[in-house]
mmCIF file of the N, C-alpha and C atoms, coordinates in Angstrom:
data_MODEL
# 
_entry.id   MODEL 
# 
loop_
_atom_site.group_PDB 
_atom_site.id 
_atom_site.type_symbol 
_atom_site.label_atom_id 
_atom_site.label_alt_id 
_atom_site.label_comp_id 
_atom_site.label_asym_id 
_atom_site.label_entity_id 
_atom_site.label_seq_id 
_atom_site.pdbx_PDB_ins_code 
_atom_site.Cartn_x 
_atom_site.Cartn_y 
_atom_site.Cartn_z 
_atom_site.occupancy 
_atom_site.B_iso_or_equiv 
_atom_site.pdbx_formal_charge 
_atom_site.auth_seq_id 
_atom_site.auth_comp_id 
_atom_site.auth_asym_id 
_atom_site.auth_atom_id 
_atom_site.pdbx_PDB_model_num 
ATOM 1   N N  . UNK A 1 1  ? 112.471 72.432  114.709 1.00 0.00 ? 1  UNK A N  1 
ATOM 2   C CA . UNK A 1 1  ? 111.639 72.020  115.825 1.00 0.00 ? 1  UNK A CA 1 
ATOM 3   C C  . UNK A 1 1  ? 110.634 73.132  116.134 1.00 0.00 ? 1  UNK A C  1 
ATOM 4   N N  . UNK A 1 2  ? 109.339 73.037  115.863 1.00 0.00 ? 2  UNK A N  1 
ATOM 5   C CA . UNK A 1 2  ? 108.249 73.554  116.289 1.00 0.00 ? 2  UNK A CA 1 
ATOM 6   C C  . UNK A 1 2  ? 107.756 74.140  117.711 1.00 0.00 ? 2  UNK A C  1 
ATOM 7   N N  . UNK A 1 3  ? 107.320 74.640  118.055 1.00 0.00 ? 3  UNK A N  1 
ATOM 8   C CA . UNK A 1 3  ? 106.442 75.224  119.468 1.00 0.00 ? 3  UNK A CA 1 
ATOM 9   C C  . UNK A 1 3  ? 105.146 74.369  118.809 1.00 0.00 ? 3  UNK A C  1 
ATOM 10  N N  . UNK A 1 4  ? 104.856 73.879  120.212 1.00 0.00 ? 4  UNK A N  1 
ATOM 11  C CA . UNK A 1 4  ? 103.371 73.001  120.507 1.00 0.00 ? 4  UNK A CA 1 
ATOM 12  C C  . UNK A 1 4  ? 102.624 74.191  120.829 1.00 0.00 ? 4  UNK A C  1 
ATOM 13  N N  . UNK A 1 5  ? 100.839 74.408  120.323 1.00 0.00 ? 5  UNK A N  1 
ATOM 14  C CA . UNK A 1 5  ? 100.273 75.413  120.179 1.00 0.00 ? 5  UNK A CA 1 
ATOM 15  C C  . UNK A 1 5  ? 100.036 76.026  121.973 1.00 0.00 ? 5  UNK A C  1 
ATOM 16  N N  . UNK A 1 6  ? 99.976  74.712  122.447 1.00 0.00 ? 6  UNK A N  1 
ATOM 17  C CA . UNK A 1 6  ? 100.100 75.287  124.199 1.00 0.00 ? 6  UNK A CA 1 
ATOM 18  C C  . UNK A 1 6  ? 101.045 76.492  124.591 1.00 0.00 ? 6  UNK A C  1 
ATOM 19  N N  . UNK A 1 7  ? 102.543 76.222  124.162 1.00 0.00 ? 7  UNK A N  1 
ATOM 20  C CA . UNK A 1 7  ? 103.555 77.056  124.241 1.00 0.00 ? 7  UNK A CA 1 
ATOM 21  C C  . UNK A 1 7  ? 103.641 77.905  123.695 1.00 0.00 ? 7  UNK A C  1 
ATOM 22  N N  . UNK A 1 8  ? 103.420 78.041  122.465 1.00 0.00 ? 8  UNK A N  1 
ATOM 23  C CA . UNK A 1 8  ? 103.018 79.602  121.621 1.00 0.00 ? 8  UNK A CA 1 
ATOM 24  C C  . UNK A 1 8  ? 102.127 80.232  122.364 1.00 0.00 ? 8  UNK A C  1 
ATOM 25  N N  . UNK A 1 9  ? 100.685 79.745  123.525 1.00 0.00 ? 9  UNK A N  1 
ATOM 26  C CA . UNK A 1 9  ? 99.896  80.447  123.878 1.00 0.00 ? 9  UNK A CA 1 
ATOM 27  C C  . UNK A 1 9  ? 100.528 81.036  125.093 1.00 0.00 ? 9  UNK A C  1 
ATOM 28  N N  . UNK A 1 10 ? 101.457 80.164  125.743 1.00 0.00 ? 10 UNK A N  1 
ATOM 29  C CA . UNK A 1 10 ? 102.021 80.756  126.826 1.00 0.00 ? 10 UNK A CA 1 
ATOM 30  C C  . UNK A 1 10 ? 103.463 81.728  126.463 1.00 0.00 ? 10 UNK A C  1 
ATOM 31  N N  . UNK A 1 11 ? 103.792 81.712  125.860 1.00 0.00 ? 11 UNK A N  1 
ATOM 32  C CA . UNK A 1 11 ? 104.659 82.415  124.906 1.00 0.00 ? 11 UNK A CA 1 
ATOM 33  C C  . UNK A 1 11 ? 103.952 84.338  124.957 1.00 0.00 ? 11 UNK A C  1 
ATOM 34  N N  . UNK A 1 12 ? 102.750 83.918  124.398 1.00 0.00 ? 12 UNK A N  1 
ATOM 35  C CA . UNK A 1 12 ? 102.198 84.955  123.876 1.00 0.00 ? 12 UNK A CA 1 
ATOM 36  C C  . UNK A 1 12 ? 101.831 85.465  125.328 1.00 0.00 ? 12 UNK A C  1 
ATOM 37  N N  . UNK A 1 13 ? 101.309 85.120  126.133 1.00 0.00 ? 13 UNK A N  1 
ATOM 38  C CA . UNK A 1 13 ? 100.694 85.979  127.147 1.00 0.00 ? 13 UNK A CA 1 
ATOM 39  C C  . UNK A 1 13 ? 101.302 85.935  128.375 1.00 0.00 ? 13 UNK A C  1 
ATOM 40  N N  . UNK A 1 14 ? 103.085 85.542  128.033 1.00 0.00 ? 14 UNK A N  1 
ATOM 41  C CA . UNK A 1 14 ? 104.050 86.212  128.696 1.00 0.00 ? 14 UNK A CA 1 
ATOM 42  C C  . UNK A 1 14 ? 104.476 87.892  128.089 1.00 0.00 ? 14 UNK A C  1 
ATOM 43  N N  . UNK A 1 15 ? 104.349 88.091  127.292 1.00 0.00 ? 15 UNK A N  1 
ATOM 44  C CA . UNK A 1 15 ? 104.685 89.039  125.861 1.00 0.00 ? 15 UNK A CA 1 
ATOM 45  C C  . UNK A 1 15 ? 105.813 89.163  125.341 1.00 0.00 ? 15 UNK A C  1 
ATOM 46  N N  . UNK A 1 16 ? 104.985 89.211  123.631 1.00 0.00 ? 16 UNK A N  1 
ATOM 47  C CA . UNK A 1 16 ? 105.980 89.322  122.766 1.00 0.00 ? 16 UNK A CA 1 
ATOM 48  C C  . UNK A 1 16 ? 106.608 90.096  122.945 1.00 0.00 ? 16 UNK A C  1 
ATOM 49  N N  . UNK A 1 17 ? 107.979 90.696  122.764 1.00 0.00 ? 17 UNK A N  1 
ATOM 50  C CA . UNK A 1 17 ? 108.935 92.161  122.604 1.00 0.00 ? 17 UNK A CA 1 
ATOM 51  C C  . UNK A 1 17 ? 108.308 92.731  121.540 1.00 0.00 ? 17 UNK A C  1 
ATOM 52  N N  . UNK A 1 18 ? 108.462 93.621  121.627 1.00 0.00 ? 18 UNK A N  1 
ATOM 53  C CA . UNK A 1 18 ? 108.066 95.045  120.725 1.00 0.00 ? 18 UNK A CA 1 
ATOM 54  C C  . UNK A 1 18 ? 107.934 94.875  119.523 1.00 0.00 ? 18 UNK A C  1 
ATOM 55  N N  . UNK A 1 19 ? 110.023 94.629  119.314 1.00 0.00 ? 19 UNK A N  1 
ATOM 56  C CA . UNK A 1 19 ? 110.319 94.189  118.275 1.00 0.00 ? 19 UNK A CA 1 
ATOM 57  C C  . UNK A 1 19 ? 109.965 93.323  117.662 1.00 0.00 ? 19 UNK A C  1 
ATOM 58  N N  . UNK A 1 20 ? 109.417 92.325  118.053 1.00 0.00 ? 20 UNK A N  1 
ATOM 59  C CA . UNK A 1 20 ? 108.982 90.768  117.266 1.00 0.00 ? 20 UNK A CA 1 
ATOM 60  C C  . UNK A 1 20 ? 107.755 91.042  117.017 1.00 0.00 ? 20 UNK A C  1 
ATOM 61  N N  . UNK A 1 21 ? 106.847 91.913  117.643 1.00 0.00 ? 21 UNK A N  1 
ATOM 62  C CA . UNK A 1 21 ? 105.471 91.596  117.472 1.00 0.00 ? 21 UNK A CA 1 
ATOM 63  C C  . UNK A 1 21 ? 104.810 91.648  115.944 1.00 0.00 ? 21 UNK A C  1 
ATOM 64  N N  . UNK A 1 22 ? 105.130 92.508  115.385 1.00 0.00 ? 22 UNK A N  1 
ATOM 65  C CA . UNK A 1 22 ? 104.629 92.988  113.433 1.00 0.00 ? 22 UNK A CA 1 
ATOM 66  C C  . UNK A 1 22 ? 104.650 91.506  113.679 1.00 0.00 ? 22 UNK A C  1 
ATOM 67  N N  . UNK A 1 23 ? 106.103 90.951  113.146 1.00 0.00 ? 23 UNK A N  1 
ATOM 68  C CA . UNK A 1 23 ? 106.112 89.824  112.414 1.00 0.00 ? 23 UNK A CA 1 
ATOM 69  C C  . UNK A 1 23 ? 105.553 88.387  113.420 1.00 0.00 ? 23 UNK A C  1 
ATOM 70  N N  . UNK A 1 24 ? 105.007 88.250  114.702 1.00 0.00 ? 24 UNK A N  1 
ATOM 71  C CA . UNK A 1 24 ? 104.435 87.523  115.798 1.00 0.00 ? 24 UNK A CA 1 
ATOM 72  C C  . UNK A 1 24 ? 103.584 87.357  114.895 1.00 0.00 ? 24 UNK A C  1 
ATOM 73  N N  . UNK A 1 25 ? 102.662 88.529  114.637 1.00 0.00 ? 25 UNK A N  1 
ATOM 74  C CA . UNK A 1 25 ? 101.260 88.699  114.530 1.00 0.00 ? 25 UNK A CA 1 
ATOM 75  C C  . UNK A 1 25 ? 100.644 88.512  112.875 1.00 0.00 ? 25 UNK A C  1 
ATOM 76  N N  . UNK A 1 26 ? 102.210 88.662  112.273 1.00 0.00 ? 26 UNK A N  1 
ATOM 77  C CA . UNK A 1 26 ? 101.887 87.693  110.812 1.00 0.00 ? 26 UNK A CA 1 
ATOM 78  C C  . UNK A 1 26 ? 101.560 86.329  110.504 1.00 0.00 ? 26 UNK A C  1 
ATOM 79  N N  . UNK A 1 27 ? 103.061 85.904  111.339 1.00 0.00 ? 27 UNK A N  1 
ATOM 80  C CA . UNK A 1 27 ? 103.327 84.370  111.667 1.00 0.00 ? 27 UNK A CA 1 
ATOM 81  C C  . UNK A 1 27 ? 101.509 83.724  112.009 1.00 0.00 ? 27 UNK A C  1 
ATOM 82  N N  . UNK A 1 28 ? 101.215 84.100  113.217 1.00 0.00 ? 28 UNK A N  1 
ATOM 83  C CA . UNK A 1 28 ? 100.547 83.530  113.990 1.00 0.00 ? 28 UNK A CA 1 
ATOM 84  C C  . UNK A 1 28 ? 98.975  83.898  113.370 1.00 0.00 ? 28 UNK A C  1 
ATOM 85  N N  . UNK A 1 29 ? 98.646  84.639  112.624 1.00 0.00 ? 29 UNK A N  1 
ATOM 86  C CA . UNK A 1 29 ? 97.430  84.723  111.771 1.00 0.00 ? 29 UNK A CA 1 
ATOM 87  C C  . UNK A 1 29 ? 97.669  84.371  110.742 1.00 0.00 ? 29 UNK A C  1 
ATOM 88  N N  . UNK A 1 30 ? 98.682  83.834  109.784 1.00 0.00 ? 30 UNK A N  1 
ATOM 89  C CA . UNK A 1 30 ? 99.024  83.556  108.374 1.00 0.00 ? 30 UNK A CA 1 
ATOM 90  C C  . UNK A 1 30 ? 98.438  84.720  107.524 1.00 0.00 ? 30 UNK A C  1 
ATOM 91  N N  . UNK A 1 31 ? 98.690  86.036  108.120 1.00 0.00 ? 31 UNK A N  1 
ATOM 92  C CA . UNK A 1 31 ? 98.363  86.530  106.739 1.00 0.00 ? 31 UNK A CA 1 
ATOM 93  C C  . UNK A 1 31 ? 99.309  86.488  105.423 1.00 0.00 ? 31 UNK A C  1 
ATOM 94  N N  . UNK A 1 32 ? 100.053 86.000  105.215 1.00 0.00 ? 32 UNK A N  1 
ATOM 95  C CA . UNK A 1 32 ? 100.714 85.763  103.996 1.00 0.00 ? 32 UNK A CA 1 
ATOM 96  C C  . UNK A 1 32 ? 100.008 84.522  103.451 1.00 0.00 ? 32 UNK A C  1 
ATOM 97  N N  . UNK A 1 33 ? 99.818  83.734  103.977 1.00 0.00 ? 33 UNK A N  1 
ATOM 98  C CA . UNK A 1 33 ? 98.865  82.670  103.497 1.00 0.00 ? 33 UNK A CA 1 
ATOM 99  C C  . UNK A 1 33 ? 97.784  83.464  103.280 1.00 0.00 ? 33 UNK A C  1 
ATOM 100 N N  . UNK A 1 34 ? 96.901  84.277  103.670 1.00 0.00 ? 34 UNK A N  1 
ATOM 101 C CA . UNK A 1 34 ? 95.319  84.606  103.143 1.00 0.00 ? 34 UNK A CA 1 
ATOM 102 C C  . UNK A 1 34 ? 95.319  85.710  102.206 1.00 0.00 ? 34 UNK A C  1 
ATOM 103 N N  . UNK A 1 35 ? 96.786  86.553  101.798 1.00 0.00 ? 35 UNK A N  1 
ATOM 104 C CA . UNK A 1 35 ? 96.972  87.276  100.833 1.00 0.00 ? 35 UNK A CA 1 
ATOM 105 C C  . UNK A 1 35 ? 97.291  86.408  99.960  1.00 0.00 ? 35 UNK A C  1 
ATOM 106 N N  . UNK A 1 36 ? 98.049  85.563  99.940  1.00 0.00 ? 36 UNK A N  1 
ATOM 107 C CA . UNK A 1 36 ? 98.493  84.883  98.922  1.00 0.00 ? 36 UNK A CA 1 
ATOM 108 C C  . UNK A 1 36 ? 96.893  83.995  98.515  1.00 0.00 ? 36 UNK A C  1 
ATOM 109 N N  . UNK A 1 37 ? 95.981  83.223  98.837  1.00 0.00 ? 37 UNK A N  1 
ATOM 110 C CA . UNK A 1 37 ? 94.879  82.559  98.749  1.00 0.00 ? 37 UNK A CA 1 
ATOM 111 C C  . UNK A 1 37 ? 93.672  83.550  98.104  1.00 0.00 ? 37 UNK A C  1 
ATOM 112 N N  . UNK A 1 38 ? 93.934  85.013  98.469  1.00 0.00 ? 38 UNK A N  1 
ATOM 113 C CA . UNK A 1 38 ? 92.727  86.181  98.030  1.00 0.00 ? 38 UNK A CA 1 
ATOM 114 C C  . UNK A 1 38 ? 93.368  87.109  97.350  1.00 0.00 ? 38 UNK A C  1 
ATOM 115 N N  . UNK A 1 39 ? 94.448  86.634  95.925  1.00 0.00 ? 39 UNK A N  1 
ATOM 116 C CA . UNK A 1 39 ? 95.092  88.149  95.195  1.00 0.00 ? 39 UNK A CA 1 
ATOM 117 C C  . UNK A 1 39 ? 94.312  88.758  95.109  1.00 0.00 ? 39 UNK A C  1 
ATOM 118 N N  . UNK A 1 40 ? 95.043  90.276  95.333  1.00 0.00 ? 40 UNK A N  1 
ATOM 119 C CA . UNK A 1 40 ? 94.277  91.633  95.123  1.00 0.00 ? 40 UNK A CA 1 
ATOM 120 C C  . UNK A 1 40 ? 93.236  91.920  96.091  1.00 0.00 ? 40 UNK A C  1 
ATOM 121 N N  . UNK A 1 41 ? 92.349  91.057  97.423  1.00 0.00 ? 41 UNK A N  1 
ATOM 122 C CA . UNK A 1 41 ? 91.662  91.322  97.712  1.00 0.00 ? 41 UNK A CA 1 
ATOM 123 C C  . UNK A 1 41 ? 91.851  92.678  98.289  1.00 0.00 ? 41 UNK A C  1 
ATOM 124 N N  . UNK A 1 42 ? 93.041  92.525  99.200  1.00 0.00 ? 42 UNK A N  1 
ATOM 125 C CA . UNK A 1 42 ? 93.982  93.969  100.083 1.00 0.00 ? 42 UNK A CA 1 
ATOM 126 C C  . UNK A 1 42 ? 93.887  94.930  99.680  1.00 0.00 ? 42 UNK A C  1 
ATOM 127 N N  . UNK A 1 43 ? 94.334  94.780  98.203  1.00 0.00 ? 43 UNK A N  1 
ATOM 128 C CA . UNK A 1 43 ? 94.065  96.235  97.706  1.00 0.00 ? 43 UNK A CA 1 
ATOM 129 C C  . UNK A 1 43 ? 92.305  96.895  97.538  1.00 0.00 ? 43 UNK A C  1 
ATOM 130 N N  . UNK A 1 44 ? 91.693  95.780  96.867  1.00 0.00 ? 44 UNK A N  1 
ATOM 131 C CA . UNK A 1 44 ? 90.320  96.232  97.098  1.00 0.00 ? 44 UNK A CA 1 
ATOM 132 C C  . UNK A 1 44 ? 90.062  97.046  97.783  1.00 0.00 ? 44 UNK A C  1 
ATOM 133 N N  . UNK A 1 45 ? 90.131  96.129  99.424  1.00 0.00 ? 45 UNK A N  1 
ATOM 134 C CA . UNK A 1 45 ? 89.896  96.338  100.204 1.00 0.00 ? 45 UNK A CA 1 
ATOM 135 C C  . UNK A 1 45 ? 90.030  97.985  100.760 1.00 0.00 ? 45 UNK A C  1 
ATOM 136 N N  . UNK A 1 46 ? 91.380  97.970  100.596 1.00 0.00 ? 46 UNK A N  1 
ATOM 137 C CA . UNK A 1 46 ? 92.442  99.223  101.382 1.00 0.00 ? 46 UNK A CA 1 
ATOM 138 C C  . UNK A 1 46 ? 91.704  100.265 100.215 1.00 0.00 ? 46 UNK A C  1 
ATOM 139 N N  . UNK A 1 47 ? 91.242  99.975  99.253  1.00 0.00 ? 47 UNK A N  1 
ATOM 140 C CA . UNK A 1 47 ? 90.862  101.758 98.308  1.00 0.00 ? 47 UNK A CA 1 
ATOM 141 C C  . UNK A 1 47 ? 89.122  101.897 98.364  1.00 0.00 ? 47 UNK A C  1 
ATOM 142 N N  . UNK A 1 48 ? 88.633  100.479 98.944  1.00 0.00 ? 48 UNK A N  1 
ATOM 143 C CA . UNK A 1 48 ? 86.824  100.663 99.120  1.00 0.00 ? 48 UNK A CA 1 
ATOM 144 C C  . UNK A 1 48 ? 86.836  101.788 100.465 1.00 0.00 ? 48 UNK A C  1 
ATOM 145 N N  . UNK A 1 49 ? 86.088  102.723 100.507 1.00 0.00 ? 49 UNK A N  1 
ATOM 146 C CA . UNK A 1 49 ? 85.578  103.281 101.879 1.00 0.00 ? 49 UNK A CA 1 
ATOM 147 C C  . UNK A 1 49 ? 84.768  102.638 102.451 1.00 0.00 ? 49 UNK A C  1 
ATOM 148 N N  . UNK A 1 50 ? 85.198  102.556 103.919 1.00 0.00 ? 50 UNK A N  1 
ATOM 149 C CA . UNK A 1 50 ? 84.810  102.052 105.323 1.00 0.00 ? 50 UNK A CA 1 
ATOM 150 C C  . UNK A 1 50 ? 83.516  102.249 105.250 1.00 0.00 ? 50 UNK A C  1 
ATOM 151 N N  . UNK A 1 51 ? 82.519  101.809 105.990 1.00 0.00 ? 51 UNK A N  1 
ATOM 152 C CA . UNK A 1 51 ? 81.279  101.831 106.310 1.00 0.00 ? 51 UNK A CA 1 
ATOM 153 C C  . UNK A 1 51 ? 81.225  102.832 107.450 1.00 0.00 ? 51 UNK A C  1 
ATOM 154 N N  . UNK A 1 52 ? 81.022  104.019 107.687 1.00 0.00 ? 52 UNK A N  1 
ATOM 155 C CA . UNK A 1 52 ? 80.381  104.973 108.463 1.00 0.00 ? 52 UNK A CA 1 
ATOM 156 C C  . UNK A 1 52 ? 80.330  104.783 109.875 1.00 0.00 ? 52 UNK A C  1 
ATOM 157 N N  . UNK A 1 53 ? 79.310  103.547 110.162 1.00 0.00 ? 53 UNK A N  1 
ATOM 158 C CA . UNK A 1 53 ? 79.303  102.954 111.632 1.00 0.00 ? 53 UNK A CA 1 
ATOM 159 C C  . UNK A 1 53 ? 80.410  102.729 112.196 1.00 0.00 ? 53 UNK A C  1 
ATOM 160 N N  . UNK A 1 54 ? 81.430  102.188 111.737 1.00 0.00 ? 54 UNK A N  1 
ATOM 161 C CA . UNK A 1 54 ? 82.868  101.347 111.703 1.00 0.00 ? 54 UNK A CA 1 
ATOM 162 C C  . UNK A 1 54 ? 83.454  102.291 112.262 1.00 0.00 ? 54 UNK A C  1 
ATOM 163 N N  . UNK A 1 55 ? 83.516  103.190 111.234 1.00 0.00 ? 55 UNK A N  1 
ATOM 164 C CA . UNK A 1 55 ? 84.590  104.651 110.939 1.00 0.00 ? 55 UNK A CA 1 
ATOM 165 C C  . UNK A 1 55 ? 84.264  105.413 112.234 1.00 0.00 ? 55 UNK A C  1 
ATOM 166 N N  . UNK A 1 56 ? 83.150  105.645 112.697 1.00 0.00 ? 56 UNK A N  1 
ATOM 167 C CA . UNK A 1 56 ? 82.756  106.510 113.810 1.00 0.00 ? 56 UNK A CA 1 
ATOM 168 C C  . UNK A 1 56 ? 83.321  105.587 115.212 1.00 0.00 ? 56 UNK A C  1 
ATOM 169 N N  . UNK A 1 57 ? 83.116  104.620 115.256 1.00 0.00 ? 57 UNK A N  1 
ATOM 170 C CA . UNK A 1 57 ? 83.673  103.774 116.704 1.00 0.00 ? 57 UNK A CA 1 
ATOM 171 C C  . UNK A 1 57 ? 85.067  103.674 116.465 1.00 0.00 ? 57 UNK A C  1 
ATOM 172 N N  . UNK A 1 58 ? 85.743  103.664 115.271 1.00 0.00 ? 58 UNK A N  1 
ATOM 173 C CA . UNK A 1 58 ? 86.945  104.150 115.515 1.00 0.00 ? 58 UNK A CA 1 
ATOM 174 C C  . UNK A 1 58 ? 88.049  104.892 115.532 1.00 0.00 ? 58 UNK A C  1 
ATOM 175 N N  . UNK A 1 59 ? 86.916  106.308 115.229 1.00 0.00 ? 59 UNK A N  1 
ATOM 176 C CA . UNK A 1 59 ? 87.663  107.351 115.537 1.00 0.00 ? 59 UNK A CA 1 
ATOM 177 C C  . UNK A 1 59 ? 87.243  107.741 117.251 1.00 0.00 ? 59 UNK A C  1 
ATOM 178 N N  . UNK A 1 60 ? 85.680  107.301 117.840 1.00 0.00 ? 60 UNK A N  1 
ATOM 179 C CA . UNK A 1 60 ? 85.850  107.534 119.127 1.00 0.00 ? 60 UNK A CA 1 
ATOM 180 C C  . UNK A 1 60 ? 86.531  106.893 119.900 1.00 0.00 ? 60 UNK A C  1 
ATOM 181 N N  . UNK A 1 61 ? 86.741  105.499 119.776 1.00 0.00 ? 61 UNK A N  1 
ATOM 182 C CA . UNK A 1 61 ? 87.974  104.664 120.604 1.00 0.00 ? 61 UNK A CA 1 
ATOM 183 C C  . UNK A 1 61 ? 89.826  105.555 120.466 1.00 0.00 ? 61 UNK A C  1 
ATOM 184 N N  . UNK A 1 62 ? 90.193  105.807 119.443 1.00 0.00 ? 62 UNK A N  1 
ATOM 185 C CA . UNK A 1 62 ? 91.627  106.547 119.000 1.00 0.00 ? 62 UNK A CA 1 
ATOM 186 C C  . UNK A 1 62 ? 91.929  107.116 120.454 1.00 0.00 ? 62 UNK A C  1 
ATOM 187 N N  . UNK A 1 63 ? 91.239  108.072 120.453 1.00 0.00 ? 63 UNK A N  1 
ATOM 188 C CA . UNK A 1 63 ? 92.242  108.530 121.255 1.00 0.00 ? 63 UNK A CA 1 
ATOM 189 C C  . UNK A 1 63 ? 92.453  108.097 123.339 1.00 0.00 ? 63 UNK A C  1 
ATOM 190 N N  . UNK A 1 64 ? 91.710  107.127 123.419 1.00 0.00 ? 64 UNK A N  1 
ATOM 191 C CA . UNK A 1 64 ? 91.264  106.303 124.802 1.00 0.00 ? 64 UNK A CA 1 
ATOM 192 C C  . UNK A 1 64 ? 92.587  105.385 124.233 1.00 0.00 ? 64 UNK A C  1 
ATOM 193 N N  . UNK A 1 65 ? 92.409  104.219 123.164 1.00 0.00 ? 65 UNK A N  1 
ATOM 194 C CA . UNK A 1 65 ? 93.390  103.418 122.816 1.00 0.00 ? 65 UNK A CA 1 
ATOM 195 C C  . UNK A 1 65 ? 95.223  103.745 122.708 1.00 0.00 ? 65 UNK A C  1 
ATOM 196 N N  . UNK A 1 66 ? 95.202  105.093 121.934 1.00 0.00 ? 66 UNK A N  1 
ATOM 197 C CA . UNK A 1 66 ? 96.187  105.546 121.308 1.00 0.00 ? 66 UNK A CA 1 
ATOM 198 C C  . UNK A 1 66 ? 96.663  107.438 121.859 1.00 0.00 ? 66 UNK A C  1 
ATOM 199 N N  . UNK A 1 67 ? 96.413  107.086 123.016 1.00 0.00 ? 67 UNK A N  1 
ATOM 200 C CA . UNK A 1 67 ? 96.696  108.750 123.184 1.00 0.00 ? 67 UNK A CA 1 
ATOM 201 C C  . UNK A 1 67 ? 97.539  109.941 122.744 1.00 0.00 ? 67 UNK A C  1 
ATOM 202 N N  . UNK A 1 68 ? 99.386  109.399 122.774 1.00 0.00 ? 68 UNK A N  1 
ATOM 203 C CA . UNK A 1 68 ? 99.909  109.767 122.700 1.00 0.00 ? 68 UNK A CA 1 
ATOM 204 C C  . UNK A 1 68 ? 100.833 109.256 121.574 1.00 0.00 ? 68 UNK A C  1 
ATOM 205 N N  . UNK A 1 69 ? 99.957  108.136 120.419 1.00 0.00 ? 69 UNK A N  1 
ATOM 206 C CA . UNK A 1 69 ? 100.784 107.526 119.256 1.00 0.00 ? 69 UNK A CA 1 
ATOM 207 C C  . UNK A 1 69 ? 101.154 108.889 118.200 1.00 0.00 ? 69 UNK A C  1 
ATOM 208 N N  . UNK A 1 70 ? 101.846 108.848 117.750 1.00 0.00 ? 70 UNK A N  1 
ATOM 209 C CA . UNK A 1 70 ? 102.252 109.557 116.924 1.00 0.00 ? 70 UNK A CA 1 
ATOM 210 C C  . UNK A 1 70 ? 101.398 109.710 115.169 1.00 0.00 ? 70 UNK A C  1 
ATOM 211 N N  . UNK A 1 71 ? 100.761 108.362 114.760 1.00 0.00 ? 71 UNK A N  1 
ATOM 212 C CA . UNK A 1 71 ? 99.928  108.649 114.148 1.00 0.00 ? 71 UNK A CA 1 
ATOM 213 C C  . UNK A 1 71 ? 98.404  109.164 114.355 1.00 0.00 ? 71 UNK A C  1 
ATOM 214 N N  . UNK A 1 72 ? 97.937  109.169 115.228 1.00 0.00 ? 72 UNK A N  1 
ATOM 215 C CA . UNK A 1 72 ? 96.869  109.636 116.026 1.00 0.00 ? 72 UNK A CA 1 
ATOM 216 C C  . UNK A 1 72 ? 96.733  110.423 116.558 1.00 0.00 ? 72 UNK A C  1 
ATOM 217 N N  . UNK A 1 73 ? 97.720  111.517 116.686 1.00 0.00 ? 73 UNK A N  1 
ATOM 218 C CA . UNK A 1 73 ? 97.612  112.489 117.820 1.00 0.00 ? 73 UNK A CA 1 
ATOM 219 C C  . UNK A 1 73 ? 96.643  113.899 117.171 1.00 0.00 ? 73 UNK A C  1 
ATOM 220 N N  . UNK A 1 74 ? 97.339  114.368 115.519 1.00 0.00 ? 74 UNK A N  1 
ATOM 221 C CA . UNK A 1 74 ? 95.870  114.994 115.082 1.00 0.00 ? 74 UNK A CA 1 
ATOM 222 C C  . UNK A 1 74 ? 95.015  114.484 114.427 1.00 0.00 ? 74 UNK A C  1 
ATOM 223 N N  . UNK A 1 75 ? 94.070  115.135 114.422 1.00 0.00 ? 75 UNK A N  1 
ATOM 224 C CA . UNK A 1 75 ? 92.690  114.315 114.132 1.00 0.00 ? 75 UNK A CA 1 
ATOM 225 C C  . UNK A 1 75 ? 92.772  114.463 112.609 1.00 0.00 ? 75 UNK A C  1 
ATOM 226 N N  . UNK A 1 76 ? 92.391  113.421 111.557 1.00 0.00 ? 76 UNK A N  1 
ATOM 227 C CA . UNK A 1 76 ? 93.056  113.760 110.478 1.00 0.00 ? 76 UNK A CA 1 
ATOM 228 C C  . UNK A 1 76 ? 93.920  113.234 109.849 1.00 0.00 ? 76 UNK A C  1 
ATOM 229 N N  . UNK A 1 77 ? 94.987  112.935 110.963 1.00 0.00 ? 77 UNK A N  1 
ATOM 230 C CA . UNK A 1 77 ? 96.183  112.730 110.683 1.00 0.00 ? 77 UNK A CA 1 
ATOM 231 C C  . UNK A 1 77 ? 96.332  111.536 109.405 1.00 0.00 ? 77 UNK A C  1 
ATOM 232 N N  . UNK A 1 78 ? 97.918  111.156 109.550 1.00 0.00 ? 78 UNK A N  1 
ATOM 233 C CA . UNK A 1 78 ? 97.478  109.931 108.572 1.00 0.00 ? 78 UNK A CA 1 
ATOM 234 C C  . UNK A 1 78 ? 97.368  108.937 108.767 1.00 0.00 ? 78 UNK A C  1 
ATOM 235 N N  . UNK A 1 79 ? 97.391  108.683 110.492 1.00 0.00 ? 79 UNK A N  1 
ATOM 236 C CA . UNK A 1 79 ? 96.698  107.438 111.090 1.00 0.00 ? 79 UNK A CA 1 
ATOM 237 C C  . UNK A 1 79 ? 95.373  107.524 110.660 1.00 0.00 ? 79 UNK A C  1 
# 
């Protein structure tokens, strides 16, 4: 038995637990469906370098967003 998309929305912006969210946020975007539909694009993707503009708004957002994350905290890091 399914959730009607109404209830998933109210679902969602009661909030997910912590724990559920990774896999919430798979479910609910199908990325296994759009990896599976684009082999290899991911990887492309993940070894092309970022576009500059991109890269700069999000290293100035980091640390406003992510203050005290553990991948973010030095600059550098391997966040």
């Amino acid at each position: 038995m399914g959730l009607a998309v109404g209830q998933v929305k109210l679902r969602c912006r009661k909030g997910i637990p912590s724990s559920l969210r990774a896999r919430a946020w798979q479910l609910l975007s199908d990325s296994q469906g759009l990896l599976d539909a684009n082999p290899g694009l991911f990887q492309e993707l993940e070894g092309a370098a970022g576009e500059r503009r991109w890269l700069e708004a999000i290293e100035k957002d980091l640390h406003r967003q992510f203050p005290f994350h553990e991948m973010f905290v030095a600059r550098g890091g391997h966040g």
